[in-house]
C-alpha positions as a Markdown table, in Angstrom:
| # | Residue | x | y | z |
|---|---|---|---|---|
| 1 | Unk | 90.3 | 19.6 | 102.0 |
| 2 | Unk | 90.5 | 18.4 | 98.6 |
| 3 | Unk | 94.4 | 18.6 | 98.0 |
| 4 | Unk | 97.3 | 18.8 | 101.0 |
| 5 | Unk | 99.5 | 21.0 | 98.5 |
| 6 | Unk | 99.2 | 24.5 | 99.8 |
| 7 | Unk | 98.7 | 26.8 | 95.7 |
| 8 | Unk | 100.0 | 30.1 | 96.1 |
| 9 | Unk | 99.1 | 32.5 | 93.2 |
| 10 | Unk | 101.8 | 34.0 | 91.3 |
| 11 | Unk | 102.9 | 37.6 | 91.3 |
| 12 | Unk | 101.1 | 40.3 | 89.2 |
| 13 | Unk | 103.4 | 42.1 | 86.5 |
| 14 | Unk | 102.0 | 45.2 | 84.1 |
| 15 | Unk | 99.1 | 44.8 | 81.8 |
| 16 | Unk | 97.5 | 42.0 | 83.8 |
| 17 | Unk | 93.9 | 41.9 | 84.4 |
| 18 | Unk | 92.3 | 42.2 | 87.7 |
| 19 | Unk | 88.9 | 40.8 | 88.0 |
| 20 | Unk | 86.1 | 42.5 | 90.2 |
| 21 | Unk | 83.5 | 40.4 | 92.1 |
| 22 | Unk | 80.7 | 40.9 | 94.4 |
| 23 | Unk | 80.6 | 37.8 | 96.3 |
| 24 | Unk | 78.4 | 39.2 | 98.9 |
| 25 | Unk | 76.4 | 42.7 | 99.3 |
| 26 | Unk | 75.7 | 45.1 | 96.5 |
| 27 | Unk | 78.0 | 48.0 | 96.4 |
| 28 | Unk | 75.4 | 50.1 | 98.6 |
| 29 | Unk | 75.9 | 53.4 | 96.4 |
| 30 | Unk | 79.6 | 54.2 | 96.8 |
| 31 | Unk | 81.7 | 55.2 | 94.3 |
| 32 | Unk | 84.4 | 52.7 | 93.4 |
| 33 | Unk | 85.7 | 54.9 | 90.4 |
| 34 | Unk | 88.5 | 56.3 | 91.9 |
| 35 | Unk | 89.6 | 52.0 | 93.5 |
| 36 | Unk | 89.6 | 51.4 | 89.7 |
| 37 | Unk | 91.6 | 54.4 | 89.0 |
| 38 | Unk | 94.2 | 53.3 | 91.1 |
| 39 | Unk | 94.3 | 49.8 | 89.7 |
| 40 | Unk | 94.7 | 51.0 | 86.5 |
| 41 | Unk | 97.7 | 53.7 | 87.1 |
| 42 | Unk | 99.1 | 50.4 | 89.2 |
| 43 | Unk | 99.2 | 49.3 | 85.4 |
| 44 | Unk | 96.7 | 47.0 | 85.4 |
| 45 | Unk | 93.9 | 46.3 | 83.3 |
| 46 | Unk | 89.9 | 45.9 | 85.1 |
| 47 | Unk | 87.5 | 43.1 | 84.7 |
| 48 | Unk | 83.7 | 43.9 | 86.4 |
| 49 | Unk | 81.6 | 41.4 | 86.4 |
| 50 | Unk | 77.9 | 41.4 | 86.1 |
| 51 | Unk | 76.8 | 41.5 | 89.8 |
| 52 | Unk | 79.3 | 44.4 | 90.7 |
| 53 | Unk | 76.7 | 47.1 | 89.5 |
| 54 | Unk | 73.4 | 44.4 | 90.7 |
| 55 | Unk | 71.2 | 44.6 | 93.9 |
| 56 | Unk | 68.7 | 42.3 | 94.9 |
| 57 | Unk | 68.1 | 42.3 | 97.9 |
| 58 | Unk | 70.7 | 42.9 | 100.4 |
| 59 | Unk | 73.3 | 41.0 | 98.0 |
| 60 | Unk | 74.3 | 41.9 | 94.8 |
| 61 | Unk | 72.6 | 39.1 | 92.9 |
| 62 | Unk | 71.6 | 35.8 | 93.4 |
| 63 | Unk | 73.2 | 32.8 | 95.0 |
| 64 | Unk | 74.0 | 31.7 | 91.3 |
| 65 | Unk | 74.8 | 35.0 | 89.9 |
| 66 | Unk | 77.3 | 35.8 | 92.4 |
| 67 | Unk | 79.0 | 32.5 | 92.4 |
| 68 | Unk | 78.8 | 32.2 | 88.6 |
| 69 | Unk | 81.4 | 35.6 | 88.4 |
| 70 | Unk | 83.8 | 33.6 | 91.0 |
| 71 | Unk | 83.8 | 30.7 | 88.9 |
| 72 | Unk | 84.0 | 32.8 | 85.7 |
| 73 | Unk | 87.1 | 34.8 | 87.0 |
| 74 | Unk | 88.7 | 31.5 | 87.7 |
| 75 | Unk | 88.0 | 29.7 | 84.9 |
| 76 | Unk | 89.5 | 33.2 | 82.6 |
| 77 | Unk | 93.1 | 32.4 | 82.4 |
| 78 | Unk | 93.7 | 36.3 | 81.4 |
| 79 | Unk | 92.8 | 37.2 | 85.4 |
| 80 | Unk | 95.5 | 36.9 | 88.0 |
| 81 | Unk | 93.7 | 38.1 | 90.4 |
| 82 | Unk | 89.8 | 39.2 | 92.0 |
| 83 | Unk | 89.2 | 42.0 | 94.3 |
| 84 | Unk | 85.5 | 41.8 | 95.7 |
| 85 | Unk | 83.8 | 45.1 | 95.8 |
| 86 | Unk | 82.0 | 44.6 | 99.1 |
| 87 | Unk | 82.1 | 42.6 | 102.4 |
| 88 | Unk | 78.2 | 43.0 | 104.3 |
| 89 | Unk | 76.6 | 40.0 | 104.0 |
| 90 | Unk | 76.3 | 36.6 | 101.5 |
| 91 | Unk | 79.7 | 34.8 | 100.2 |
| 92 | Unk | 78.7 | 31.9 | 102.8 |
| 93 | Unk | 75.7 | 31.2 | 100.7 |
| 94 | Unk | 77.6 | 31.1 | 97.5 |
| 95 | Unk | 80.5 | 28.2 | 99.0 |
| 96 | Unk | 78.3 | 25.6 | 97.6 |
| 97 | Unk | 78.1 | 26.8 | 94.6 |
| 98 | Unk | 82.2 | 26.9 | 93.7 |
| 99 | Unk | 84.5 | 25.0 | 91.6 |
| 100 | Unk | 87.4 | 24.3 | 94.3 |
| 101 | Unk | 89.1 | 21.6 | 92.4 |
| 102 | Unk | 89.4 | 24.0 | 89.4 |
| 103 | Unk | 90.4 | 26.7 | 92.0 |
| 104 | Unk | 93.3 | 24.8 | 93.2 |
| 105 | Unk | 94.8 | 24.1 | 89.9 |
| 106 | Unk | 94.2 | 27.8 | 88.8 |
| 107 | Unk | 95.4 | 29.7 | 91.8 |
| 108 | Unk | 94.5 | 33.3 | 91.6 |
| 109 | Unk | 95.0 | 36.2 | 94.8 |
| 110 | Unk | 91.3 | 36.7 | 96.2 |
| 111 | Unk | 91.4 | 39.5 | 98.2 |
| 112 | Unk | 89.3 | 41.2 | 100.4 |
| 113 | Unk | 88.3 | 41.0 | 104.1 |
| 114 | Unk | 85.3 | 41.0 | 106.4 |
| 115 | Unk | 82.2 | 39.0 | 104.8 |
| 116 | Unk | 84.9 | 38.2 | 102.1 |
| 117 | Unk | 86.6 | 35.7 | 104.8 |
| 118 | Unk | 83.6 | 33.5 | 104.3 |
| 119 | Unk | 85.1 | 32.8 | 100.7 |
| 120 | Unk | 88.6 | 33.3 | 101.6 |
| 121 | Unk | 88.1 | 30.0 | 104.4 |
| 122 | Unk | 86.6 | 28.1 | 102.0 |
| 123 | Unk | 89.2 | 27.9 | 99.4 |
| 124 | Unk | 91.5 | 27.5 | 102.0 |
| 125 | Unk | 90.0 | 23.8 | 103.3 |
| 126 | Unk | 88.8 | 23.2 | 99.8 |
| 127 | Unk | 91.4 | 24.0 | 97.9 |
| 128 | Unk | 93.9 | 25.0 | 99.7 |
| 129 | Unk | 94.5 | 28.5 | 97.7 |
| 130 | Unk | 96.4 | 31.2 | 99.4 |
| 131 | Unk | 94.2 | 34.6 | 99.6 |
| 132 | Unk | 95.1 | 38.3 | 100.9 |
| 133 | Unk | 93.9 | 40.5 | 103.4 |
| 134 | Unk | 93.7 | 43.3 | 101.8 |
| 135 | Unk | 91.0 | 46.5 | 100.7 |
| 136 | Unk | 87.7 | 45.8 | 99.0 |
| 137 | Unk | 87.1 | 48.2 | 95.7 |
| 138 | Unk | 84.6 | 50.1 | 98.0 |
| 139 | Unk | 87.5 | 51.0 | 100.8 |
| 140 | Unk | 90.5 | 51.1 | 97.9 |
| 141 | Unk | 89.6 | 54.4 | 96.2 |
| 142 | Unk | 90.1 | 55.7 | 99.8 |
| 143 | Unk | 93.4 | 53.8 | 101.1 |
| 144 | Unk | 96.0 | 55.7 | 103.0 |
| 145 | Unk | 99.1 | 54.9 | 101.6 |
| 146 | Unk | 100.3 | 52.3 | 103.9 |
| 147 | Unk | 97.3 | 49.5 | 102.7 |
| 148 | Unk | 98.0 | 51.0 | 99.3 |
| 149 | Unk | 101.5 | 50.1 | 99.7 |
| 150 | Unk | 100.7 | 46.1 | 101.2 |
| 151 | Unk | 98.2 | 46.0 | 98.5 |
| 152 | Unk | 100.2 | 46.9 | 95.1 |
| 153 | Unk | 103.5 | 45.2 | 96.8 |
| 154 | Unk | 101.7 | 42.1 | 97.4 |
| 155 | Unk | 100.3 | 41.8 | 94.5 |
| 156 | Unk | 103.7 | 41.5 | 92.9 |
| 157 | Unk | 105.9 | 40.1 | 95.4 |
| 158 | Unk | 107.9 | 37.4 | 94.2 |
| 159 | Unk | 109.4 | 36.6 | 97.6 |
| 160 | Unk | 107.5 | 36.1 | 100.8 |
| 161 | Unk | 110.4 | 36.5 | 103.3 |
| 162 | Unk | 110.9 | 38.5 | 106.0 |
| 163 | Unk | 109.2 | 40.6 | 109.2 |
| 164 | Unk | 105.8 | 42.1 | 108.2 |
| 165 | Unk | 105.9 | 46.3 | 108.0 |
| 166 | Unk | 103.8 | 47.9 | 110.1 |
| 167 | Unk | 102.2 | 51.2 | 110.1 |
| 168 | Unk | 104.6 | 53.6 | 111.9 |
| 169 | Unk | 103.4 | 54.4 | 115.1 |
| 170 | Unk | 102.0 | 50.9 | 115.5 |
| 171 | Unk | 103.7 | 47.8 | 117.1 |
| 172 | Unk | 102.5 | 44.1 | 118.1 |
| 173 | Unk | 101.9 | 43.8 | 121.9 |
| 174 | Unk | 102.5 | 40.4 | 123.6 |
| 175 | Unk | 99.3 | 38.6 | 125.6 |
| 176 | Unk | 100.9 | 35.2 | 125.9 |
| 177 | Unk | 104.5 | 34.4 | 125.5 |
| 178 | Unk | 106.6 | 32.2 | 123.0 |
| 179 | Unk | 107.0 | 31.6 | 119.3 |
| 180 | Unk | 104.9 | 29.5 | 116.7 |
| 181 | Unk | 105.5 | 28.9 | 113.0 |
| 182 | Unk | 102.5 | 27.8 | 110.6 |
| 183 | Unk | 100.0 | 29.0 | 108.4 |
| 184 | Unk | 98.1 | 32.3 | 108.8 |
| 185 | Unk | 94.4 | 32.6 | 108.4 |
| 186 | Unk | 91.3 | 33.8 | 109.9 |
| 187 | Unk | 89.5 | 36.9 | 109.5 |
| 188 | Unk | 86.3 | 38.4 | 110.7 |
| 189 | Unk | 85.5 | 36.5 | 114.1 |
| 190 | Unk | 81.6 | 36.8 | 113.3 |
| 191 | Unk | 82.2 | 34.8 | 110.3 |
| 192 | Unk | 84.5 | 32.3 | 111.4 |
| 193 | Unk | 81.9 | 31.8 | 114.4 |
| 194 | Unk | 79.1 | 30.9 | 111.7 |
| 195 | Unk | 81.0 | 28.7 | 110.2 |
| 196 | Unk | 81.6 | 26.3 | 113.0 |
| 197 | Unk | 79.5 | 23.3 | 112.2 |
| 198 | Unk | 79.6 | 23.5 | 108.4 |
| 199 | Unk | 81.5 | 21.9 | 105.6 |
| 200 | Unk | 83.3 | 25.0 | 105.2 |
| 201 | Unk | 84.3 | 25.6 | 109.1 |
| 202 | Unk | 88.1 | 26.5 | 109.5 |
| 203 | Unk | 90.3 | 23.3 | 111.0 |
| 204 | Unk | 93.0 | 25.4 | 112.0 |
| 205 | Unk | 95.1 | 23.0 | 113.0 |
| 206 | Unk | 98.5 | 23.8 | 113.3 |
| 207 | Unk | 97.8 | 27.4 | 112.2 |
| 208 | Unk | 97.5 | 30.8 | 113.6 |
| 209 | Unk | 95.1 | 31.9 | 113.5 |
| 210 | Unk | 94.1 | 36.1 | 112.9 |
| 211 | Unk | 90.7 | 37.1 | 114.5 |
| 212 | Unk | 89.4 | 40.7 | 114.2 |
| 213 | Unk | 85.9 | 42.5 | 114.2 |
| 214 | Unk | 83.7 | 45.8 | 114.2 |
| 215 | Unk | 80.5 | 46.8 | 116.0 |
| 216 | Unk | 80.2 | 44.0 | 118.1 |
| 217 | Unk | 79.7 | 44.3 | 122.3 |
| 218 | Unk | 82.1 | 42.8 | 124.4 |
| 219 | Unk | 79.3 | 39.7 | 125.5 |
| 220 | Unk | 78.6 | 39.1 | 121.5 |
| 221 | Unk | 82.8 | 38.7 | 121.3 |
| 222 | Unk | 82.6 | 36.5 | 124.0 |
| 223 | Unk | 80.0 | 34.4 | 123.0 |
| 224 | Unk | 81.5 | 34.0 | 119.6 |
| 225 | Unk | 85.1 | 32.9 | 120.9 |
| 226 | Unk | 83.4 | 30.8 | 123.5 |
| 227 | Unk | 81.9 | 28.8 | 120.4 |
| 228 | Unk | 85.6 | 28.6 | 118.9 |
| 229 | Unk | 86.7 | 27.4 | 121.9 |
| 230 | Unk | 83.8 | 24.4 | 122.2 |
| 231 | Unk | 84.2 | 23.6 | 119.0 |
| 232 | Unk | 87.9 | 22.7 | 119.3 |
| 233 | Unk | 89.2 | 25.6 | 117.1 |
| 234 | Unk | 91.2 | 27.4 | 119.7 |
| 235 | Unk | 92.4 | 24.0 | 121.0 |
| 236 | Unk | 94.0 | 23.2 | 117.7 |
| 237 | Unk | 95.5 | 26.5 | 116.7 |
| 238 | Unk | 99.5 | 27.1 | 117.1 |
| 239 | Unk | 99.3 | 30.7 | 118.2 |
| 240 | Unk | 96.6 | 33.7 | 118.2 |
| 241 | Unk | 97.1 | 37.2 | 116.5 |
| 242 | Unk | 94.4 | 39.7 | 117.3 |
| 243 | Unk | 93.1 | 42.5 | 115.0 |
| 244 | Unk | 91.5 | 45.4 | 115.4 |
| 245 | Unk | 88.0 | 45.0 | 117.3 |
| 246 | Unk | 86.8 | 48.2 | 116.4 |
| 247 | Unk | 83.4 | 50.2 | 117.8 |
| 248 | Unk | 83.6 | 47.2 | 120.2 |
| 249 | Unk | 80.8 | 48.6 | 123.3 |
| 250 | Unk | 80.3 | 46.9 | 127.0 |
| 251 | Unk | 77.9 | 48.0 | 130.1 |
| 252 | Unk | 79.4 | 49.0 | 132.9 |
| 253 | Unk | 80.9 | 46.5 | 135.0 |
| 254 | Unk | 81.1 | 44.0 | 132.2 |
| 255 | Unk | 84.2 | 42.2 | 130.8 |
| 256 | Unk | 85.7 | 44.9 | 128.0 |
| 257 | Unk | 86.7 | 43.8 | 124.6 |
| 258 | Unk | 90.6 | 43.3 | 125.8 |
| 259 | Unk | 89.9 | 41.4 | 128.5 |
| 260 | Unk | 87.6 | 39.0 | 126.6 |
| 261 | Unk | 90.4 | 38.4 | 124.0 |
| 262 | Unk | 93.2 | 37.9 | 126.5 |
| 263 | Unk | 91.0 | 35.8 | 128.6 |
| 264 | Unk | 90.8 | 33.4 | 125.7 |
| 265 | Unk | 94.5 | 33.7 | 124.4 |
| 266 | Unk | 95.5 | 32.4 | 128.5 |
| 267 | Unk | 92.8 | 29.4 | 128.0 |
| 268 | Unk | 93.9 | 28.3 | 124.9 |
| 269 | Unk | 97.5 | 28.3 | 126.2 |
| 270 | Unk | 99.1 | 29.5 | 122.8 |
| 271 | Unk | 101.6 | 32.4 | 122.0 |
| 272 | Unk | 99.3 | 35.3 | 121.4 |
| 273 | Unk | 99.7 | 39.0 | 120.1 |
| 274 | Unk | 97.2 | 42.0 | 119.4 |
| 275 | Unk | 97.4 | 44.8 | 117.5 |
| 276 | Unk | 97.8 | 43.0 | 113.5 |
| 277 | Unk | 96.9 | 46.0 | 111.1 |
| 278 | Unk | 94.2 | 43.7 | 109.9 |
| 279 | Unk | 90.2 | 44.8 | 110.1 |
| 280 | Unk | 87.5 | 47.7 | 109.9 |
| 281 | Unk | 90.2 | 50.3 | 110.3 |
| 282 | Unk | 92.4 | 52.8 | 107.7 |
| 283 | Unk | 95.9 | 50.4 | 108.5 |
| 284 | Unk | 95.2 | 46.9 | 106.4 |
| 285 | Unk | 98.1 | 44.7 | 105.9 |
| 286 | Unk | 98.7 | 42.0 | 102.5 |
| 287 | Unk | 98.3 | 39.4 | 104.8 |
| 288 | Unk | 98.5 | 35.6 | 102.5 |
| 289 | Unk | 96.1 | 33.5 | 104.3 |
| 290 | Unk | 97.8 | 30.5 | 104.3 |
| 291 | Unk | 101.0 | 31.3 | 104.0 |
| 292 | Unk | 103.8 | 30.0 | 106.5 |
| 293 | Unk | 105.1 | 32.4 | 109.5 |
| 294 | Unk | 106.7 | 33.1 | 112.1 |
| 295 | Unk | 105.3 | 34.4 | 115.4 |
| 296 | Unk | 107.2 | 35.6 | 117.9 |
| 297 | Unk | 106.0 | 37.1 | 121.3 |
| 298 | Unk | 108.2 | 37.6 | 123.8 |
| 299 | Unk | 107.4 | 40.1 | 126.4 |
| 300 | Unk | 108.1 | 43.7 | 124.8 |
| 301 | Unk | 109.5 | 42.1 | 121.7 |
| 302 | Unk | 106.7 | 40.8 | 119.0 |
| 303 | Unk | 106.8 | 40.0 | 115.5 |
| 304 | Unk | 105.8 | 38.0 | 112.3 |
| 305 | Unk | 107.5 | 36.7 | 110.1 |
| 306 | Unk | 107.1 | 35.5 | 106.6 |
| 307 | Unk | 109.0 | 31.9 | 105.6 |
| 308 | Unk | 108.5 | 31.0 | 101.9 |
């Protein structure tokens, strides 16, 4: 961590810009005309960067390309923000590569999810920059209006107090019991798990930590939160809200996906919820990684809470 002050970008009004970056995997074909459509009737103006229409490889352009547009959306003063077109695979390779003291002193939203955690981690011990959960430009086009709504809302909101919406129909359910207050942050669970043992791994101490995934088998889940448990992560965490673990598979007879994550919520011995509007599905919440909140999870009644 290069500063203890926590930099929280400020809100979007009309006629900003919003830059686009492809910190990890090349856009893969889709159409992102009708994310920067909606980003534009939003009344805000669009930045692309060069590696948004590359490919090489399975990335979008180099290491140095890709890290280059991050540094060049941060170092443009007209930006206020960067939506990345694509998670896949890649913004680990780029971390070593940014400029996090210049990041910290120019806070800007980063949104994404996914891959995109990768970066959004990163800034967070290195910089300590609040990012968003939020859509990628390759999901946005598409966005019911619920993650429309957390996305445009966030982007503005001058005030972060206050019980997180949810999608109607959809509530948090209580694993563990009690309350917690701290940071939020997390992310994809694959990415936090290849993290552990790098410069960039998350400390998490004191936080709660958000943990969600897609196409992963209930032994692969386990194997990843056993690392996050041997490396200390789950031991220094306040409280645990699960995601959605979507297209989540097990054998007969084995463990399911649910019964891996509430094993490890009992062992940690934290508060813990399920069921954050936060992953590979339709429902994504403007979650500010970083921010301070407020968990509470007692029996039927679970919540959280925004406190700045």
């Amino acid at each position: 961590m290069r500063d203890a002050a926590v930099h929280i970008p400020a809100p979007l009004k009309a006629g900003d810009w919003i830059g686009v970056a492809a910190p990890a995997t090349h856009g893969e074909g889709q159409d992102i005309s009708r994310a920067v459509a909606r980003l534009t009737q939003a009344g805000y103006r669009v930045k692309m960067m060069p590696t948004v229409s590359g490919s090489y490889g399975f990335f979008s352009g180099t290491d140095e390309a890709r890290a280059r547009d991050i540094n060049a959306l941060f170092y443009d003063d007209d930006v206020k923000a960067i939506v990345c077109l694509n998670g896949g695979y890649g913004s680990a390779r780029i971390l070593d590569k940014l400029d996090y003291d210049y990041m910290a002193s120019h806070p800007k939203w980063v949104v994404g999810f996914s891959d995109i955690t990768a970066l959004q981690i990163a800034l967070w011990e290195k910089s300590r920059l609040i990012t968003a959960n939020g859509p990628l430009m390759v999901t946005l086009g598409g966005s019911n209006d619920y993650t429309a709504d957390q996305f445009f809302d966030g982007l503005k909101r001058e005030s972060w107090r206050g019980v997180l919406a949810l999608p109607p129909g959809r509530k948090l359910t209580t694993i563990t019991e009690g309350t917690a207050k701290g940071p939020i942050v997390g992310g994809n669970l694959t990415i936090l798990a290849s993290l552990v043992g790098t410069p960039y791994a998350l400390d998490g101490t004191g936080c709660i930590l958000v943990l969600e995934d897609t196409g992963e088998s209930s032994y692969r889940i386990d194997r990843m939160m056993n690392q996050l448990w041997q490396s200390g992560l789950l031991s220094r965490v306040s409280a645990i809200v699960y995601g959605d673990f979507t297209a989540s598979s097990h054998d007969d007879g084995d463990f399911t996906t649910d019964e891996v994550l509430d094993y490890y919520a009992h062992l940690a011995r934290v508060p813990a919820v399920k069921g954050l509007p936060v992953g590979h599905t339709a429902d994504k919440a403007f979650i500010p990684y970083g921010l301070t909140v407020y968990l509470e999870a007692n029996g039927t009644k679970a919540s959280l809470s925004f406190q700045e």
